[in-house]
BAFI-303255 format. One line per field, with one value per residue: x, y, z of N, C-alpha, C in turn; residue number from 1; residue in one letter. Coordinates in steps of 0.1 Angstrom, whole numbers. Example, Ala and Ser with C-alpha at 12.3 -4.5 7.8 and 13.67 -1.06 7.14 Angstrom:
// BAFI-303255
n.u <- (132  128)
n.v <- (-57  -22)
n.w <- (78  71)
ca.u <- (123  137)
ca.v <- (-45  -11)
ca.w <- (78  71)
c.u <- (132  129)
c.v <- (-33  0)
c.w <- (78  79)
resi <- (1  2)
resn <- (a  s)
// end
This chain:
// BAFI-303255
n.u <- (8  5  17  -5  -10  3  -6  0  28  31  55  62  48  68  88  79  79  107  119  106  122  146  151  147  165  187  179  166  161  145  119  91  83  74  49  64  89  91  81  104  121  114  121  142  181  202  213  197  170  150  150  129  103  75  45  29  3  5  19  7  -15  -2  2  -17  -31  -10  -21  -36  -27  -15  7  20  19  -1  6  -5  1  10  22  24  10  28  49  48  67  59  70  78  60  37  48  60  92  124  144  169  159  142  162  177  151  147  171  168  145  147  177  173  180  208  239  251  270  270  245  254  270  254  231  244  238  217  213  243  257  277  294  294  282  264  245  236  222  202  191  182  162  144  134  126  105  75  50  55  76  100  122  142  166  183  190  226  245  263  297  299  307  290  258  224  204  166  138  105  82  68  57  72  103  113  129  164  178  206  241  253  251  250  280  293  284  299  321  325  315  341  359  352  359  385  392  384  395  421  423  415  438  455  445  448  474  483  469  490  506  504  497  520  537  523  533  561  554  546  563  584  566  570  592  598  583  591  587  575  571)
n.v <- (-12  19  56  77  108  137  169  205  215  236  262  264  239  223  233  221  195  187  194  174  154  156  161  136  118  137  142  120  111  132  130  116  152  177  207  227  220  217  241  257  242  249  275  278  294  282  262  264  273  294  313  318  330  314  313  296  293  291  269  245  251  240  212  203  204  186  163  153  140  121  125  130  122  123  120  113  101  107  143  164  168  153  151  133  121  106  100  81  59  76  84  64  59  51  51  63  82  101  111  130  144  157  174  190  204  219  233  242  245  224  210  179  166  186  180  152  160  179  158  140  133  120  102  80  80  65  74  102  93  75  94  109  85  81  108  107  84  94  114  103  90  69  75  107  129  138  156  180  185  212  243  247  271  299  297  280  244  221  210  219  206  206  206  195  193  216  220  232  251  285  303  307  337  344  340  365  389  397  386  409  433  428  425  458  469  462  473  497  498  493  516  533  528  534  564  570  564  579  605  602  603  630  645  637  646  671  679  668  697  714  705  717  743  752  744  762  784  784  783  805  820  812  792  760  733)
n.w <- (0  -9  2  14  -5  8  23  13  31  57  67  97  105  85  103  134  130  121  149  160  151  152  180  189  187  199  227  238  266  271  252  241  229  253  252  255  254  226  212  217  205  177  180  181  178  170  140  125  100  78  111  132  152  172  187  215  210  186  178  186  169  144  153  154  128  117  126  112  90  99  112  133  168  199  230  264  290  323  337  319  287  259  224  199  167  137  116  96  95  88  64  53  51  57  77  72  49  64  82  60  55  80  81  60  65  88  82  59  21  11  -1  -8  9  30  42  49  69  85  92  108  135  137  116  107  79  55  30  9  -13  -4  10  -17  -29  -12  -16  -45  -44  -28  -45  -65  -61  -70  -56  -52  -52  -29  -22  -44  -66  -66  -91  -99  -82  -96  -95  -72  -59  -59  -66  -47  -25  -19  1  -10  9  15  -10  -40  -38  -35  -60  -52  -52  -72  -60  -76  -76  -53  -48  -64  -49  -24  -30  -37  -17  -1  -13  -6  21  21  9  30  52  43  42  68  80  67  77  107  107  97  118  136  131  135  161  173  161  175  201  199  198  218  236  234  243  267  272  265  284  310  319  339  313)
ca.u <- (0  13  14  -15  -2  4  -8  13  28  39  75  60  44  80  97  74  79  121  123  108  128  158  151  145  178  196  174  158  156  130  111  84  82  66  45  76  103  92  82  114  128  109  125  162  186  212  211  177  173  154  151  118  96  64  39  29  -4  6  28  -4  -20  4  2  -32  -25  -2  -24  -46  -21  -10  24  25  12  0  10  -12  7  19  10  21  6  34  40  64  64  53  69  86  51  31  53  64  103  131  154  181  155  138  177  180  143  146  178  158  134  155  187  173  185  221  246  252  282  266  233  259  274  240  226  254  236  201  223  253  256  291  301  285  271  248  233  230  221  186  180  176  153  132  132  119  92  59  42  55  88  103  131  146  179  183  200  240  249  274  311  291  310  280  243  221  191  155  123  92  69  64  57  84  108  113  139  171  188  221  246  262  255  256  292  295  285  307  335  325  320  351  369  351  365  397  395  379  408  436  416  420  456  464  437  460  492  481  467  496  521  499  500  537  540  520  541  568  556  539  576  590  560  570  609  598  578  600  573  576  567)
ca.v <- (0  32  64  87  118  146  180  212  221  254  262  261  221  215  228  209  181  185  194  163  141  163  159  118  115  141  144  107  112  138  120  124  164  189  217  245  217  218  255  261  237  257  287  280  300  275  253  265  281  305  315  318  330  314  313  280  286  289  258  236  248  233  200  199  197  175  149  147  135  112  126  135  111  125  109  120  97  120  158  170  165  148  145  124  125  96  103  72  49  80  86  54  64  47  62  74  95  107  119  139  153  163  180  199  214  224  240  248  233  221  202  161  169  195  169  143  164  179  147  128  126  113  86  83  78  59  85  108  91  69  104  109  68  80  116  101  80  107  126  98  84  68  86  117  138  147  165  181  192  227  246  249  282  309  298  266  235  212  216  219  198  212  193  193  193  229  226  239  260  291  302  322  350  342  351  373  405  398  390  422  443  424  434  469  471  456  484  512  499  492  534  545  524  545  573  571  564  597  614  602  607  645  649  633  658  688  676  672  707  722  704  721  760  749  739  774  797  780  787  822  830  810  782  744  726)
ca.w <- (0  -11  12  8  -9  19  17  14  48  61  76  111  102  87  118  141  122  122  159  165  146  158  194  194  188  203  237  240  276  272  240  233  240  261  241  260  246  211  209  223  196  167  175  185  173  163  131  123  85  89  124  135  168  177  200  220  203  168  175  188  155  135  158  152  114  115  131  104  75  112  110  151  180  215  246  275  300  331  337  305  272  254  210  188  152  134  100  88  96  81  48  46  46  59  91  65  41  75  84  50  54  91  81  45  73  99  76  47  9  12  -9  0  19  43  47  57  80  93  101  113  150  135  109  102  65  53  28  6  -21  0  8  -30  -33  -8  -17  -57  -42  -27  -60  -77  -54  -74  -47  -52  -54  -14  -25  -63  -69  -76  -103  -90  -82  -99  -85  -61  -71  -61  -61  -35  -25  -9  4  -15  18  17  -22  -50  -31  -40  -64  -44  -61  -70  -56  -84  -76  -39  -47  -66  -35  -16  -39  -34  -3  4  -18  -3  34  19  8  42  62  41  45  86  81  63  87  115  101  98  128  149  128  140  176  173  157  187  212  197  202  234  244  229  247  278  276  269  298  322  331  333  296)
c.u <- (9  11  2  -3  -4  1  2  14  35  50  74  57  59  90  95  80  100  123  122  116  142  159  153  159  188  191  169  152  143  121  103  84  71  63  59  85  100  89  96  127  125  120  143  168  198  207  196  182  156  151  135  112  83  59  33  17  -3  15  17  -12  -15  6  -12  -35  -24  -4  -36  -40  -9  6  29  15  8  -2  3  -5  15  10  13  21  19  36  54  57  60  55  67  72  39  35  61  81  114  137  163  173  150  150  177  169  145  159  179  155  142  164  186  179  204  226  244  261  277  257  240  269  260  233  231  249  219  208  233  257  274  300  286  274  262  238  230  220  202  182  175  160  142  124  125  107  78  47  41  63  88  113  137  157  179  193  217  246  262  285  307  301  303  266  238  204  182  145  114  79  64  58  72  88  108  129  150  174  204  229  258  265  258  273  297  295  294  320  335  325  329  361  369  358  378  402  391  392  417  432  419  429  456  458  450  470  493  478  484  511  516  500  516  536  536  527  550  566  551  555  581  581  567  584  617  592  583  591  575  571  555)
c.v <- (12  43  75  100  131  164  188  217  231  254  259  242  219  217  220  197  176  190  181  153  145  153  145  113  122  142  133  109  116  138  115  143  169  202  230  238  219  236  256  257  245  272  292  288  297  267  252  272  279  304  320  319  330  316  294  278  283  268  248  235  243  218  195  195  188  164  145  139  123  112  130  126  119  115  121  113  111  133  163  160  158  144  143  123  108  90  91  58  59  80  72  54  55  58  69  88  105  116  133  150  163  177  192  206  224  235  250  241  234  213  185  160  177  185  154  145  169  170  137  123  122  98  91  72  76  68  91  104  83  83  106  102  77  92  113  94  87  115  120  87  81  85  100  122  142  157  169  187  204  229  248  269  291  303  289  257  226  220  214  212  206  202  202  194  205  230  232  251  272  292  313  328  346  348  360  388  406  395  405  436  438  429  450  477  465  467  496  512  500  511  540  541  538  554  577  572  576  603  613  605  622  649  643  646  670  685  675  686  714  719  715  736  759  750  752  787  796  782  803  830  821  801  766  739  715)
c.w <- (0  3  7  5  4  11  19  28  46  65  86  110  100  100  129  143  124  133  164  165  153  174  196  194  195  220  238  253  279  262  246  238  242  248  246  253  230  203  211  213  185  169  182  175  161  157  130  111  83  103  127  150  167  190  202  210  188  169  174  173  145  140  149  135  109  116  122  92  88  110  125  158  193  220  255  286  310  333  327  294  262  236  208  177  147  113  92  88  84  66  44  38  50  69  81  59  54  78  77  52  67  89  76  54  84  95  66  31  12  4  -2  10  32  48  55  68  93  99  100  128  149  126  106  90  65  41  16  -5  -18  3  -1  -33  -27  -12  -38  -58  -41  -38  -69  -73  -66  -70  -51  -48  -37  -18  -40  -55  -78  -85  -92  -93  -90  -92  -75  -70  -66  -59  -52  -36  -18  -10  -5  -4  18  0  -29  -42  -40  -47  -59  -55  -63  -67  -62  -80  -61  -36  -54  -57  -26  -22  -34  -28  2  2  -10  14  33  19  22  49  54  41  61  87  78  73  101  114  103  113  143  145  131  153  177  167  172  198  210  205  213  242  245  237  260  285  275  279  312  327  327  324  301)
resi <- (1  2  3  4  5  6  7  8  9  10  11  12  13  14  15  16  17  18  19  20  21  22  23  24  25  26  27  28  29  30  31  32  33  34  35  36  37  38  39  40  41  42  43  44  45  46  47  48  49  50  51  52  53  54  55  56  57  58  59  60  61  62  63  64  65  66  67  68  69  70  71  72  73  74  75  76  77  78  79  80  81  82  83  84  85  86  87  88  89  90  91  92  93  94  95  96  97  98  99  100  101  102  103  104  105  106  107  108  109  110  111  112  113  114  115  116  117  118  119  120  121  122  123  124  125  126  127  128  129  130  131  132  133  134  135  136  137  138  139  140  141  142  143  144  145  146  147  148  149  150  151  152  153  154  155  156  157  158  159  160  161  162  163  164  165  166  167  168  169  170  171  172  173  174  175  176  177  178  179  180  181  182  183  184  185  186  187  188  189  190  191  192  193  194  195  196  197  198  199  200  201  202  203  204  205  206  207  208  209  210  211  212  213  214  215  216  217  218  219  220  221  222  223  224  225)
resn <- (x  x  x  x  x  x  x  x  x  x  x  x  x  x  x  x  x  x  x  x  x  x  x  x  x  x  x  x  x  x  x  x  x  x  x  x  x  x  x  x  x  x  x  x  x  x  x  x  x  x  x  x  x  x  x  x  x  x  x  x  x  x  x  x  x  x  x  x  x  x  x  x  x  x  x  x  x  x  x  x  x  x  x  x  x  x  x  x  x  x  x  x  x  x  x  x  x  x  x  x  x  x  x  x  x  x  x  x  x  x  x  x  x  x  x  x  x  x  x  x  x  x  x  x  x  x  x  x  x  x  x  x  x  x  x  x  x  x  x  x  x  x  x  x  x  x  x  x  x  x  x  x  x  x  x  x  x  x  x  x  x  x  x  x  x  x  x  x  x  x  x  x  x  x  x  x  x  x  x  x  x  x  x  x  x  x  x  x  x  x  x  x  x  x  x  x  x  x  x  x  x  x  x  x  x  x  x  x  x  x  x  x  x  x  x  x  x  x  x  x  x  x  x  x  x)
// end
């Protein structure tokens, strides 16, 4: 039986969705989480792309979602409410592609090398072309496309992979001209620095100049320098 096809999710549903997978592996102890741990997870600061601040309820709204295409579980055991993700029974994935996607949602599109560095503490993939070997797979799903390989960048010497859960990513800007401004603002600091220099240089030979008659008023009216 195939996987039913999934609807389009939002950034908040993918971050959900890749804190959890995040967390089970790197926090087990406190797996499944707390609605403060997974908020808390959504809007960390590190190894997040982008960076994002919710609220507890926007987060619940995106649980709530998520439990309709059964891609999150609640645990009521205990006094708090408790959720774990449910991808790999929902989409029908394997733990490696789960690795690559959790990593898509979380980072943002990345090369094979960065994805096998990124989620080296969910699987640890043996070198890079098995991450190629499963995100091919993804791309070429019956089902339905998880990830494409984008166009390769200006001066990039690999291309970069993105998930498909949000829908056709958007396409970035390259970064041609943003190297061009970088060039140029590089020049114009290069000119403001020697710019300071000479400003200095001048100013430290007019302060030596004034020592000088300072020293000379001082040996004409008879007074200590």
């Amino acid at each position: 039986m195939t996987a039913p096809r999934l609807p389009i999710l939002s950034l908040l549903e993918t971050r959900v969705l890749g804190v959890l997978c995040e967390k089970q592996h790197t926090v087990p102890d406190t797996y499944p989480l707390s609605l403060n741990a997974l908020m808390a997870g959504c809007n960390q600061k590190t190894s997040r792309h982008p960076v994002i601040e919710v609220s507890e309820a926007e987060v619940l709204s995106a649980i709530d979602s998520l439990k309709g295409p059964a891609l999150i579980i609640e645990t009521s055991g205990g006094r708090v409410t408790r959720y774990a993700h449910n991808m790999e029974r929902g989409l029908r994935l394997p733990s490696q592609s789960i690795a690559l996607l959790t990593a898509l949602m979380l980072r943002g599109p990345q090369t094979a090398g960065e994805l096998r560095t990124n989620s080296e503490r969910l699987h640890r993939f043996a070198d890079i072309s098995a991450v190629e070997g499963f995100l091919q797979e993804l791309a070429e799903r019956p089902e339905g496309a998880m990830v494409v390989e984008l166009p390769r960048q200006p001066g990039a010497r690999e291309n970069r992979w993105a998930h498909l859960l949000s829908g056709a990513p958007a396409v970035e800007e390259t970064p041609v001209a943003a190297s061009s401004v970088a060039a140029s603002t590089a020049d114009v600091t290069v000119g403001e620095i020697a710019a300071l220099k000479a400003n200095v240089a001048r100013l430290e030979a007019e302060v030596d100049a004034l020592k000088v008659q300072v020293g000379k008023l001082c040996a004409e009216l008879g007074v200590a320098g």
